[in-house]
Structure formats: C-alpha cells, structure tokens
SEKOLMAR-428832 format. One record per residue: x, y, z of N, C-alpha, C, O in turn. Coordinates in steps of 0.1 Angstrom, whole numbers, padded with zeros to 4 digits, always signed. Atoms other than C-alpha are relative to their C-alpha. Example, Ala and Ser with C-alpha at 12.3 -4.5 7.8 and 13.67 -1.06 7.14 Angstrom:
// residues 2
+0009-0012+0000+0123-0045+0078+0009+0012+0000+0019+0012+0007-0009-0011+0000+0137-0011+0071-0008+0011+0008-0003+0022+0009
This chain:
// residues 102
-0010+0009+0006-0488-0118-1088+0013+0003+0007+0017+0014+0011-0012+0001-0009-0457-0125-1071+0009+0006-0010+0004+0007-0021-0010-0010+0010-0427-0105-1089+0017-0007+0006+0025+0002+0007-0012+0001-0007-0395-0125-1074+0011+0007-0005+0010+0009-0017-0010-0007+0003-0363-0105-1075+0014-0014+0000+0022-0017-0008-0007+0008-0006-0345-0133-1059-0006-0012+0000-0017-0014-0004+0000+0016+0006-0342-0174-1059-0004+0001+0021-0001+0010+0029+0001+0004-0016-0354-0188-1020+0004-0015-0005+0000-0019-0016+0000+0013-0005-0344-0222-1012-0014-0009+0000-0024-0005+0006+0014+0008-0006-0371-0254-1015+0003+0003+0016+0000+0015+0015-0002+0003-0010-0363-0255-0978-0006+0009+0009-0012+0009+0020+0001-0019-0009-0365-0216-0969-0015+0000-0004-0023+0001+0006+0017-0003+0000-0404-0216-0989-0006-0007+0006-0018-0005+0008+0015+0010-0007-0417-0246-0970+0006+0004+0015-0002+0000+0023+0000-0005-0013-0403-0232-0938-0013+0013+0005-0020+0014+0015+0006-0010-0004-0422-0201-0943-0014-0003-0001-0022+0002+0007+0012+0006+0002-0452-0219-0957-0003-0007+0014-0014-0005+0019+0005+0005-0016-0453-0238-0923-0002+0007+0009-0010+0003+0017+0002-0010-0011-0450-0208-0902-0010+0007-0004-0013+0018+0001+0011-0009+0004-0476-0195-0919+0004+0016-0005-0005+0024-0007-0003-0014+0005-0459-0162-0931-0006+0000-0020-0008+0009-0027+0007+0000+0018-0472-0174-0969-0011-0011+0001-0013-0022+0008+0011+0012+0005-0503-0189-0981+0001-0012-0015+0007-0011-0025-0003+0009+0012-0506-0221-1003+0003+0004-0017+0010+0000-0026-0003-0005+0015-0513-0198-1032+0011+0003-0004+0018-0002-0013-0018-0009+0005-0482-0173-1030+0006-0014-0001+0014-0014-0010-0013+0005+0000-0464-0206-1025-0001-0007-0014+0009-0009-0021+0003+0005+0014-0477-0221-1056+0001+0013-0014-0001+0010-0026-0003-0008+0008-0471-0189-1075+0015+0001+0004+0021+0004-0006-0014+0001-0002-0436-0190-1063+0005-0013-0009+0012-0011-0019-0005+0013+0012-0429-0226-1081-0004+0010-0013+0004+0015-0021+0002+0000+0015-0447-0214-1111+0008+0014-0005+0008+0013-0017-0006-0009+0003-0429-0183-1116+0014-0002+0000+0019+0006-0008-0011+0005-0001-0394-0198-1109+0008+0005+0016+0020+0003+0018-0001-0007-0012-0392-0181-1074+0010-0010+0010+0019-0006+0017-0008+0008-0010-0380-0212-1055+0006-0009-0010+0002-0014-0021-0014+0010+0006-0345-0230-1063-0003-0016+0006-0002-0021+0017+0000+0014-0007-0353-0269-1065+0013-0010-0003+0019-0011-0014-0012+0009+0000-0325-0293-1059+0004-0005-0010-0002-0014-0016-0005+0006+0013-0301-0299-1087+0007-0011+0002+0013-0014+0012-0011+0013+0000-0284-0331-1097+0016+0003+0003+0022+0013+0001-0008+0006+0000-0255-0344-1089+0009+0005-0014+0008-0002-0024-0010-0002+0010-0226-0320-1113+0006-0016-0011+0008-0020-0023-0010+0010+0005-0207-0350-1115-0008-0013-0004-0016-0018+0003+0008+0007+0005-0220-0378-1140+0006-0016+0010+0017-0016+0015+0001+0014-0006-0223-0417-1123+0005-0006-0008-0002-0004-0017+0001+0008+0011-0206-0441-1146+0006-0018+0004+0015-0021+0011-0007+0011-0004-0200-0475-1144+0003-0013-0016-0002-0010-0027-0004+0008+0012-0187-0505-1171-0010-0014+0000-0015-0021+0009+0010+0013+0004-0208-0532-1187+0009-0015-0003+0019-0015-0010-0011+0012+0004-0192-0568-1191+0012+0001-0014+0023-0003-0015-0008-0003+0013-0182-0555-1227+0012+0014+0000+0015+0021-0010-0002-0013-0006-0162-0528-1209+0000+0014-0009+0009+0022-0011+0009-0014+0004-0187-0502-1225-0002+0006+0015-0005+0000+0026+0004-0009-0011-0190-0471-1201-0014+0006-0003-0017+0013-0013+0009-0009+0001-0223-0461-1193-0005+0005+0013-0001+0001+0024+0004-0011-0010-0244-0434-1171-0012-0004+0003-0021+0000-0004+0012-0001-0010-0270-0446-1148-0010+0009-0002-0005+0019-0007+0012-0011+0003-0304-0426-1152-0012+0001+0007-0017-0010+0007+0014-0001-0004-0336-0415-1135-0010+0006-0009-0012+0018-0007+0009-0007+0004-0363-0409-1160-0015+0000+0007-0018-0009+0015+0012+0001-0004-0399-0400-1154-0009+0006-0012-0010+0018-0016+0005-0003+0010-0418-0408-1184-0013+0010-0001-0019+0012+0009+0014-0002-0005-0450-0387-1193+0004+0016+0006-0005+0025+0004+0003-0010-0007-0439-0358-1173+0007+0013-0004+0011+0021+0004-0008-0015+0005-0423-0328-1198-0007+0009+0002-0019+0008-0001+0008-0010-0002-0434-0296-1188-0005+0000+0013-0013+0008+0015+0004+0003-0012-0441-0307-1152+0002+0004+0007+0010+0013+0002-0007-0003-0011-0431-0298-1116+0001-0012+0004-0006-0021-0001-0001+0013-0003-0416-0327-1097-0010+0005+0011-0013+0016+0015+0004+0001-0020-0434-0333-1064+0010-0007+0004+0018-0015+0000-0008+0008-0012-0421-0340-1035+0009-0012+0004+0019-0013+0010+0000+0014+0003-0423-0375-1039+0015-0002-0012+0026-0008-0012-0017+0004+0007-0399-0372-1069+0007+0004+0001+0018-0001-0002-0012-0004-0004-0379-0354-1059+0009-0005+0015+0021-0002+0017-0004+0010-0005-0373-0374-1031+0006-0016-0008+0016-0022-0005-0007+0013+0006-0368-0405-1052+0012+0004-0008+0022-0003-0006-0011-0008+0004-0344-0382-1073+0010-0004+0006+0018-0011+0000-0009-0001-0010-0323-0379-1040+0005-0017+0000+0014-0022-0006+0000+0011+0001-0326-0413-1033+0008-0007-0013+0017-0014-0009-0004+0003+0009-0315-0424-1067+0013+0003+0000+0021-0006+0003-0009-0009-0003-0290-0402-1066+0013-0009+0005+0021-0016+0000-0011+0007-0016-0269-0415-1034+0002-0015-0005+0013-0019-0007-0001+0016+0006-0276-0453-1046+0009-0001-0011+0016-0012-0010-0005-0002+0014-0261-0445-1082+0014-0002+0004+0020-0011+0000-0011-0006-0002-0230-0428-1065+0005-0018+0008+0017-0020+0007-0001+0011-0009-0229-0465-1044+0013-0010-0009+0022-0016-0005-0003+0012+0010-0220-0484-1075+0008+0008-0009+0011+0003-0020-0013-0009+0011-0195-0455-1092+0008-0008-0005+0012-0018+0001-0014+0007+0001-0170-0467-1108+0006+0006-0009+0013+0000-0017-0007-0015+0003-0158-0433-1120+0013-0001+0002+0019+0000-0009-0009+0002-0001-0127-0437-1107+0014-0010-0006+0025-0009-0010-0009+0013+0007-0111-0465-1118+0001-0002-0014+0012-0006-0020+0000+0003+0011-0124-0464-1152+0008+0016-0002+0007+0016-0014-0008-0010-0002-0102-0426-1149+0009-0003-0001+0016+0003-0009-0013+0003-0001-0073-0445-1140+0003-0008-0013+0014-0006-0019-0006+0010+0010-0074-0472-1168-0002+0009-0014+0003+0006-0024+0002-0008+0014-0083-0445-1194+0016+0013-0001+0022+0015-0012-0016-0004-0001-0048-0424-1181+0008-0008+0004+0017-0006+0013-0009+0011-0001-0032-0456-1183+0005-0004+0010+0015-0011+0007-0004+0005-0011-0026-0463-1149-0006-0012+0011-0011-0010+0022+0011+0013-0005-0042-0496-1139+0006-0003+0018+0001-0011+0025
C-alpha cells in the first residue's frame, strides 16, 4: 500500500507513469489514497446577468457521479468549461454598478 507523505502533481504522476518509474497499479493507488493533486477550479466565481438583471453563476455538473474520480475526459471538459465561462464574465461590471460606479 502506498503511504503518501506528500501531494505530486496530475502532471508529475503521469510523467512518471510514462517513464515507467510507476506501474498502473501504484498509479491507481495514488488517486485512491489522495496522493496526486487534481486541478482545482477556478477561485474566482463566473457571474454574469439575466435580462431581469438577476446575477447568476455558470455551472458544470456531472450528474450520477458522487463519490467518483473524474477522468481525464472530465477533467478536460472541466478546463474547457472553465476558459469558455470566463469568456462571457461579466464580473466586472456588475462590481462596478453594485459600487455605484456605472
């Protein structure tokens, strides 16, 4: 059983996993133990205004899946979501008109 002391990078385990210095298992006992750090969101929330100028926050769910690992896959779409979200911000402005400065 793997015993991590320390967090590795997704990036740093699948390097090593390609060089062959780990096998599929260890690397799958590294997820399940909490060993490798996977990419967190985005601190800062996305928000943008609705015709009714209600503010609301953009979302990526993935029904079905509590208790899960993402793969790859979603966590790619994650990213992707992500960047697209930030596209359409409108964080700012609604900042300005909320400290009264239109």
């Amino acid at each position: 059983m793997v015993n991590p002391i320390a967090q590795i990078t997704k990036e740093q385990a699948d390097a090593l996993l390609e060089a062959g210095h780990v096998t599929k298992k260890d690397y799958e006992k590294w997820e399940k133990n909490g060993a490798i750090k996977h990419p967190k969101r985005a601190a800062r929330l996305t928000q943008m205004k609705t015709p009714e100028d209600k503010v609301v926050n953009p979302t990526l769910v993935f029904r079905g899946g509590r208790g899960t690992t993402d793969s790859k896959a979603m966590q790619e779409m994650r990213v992707k979501f992500s960047k697209l979200a930030l596209e359409f911000d409108e964080t700012e402005s609604i900042n300005k008109s909320k400290n009264g400065s239109k």
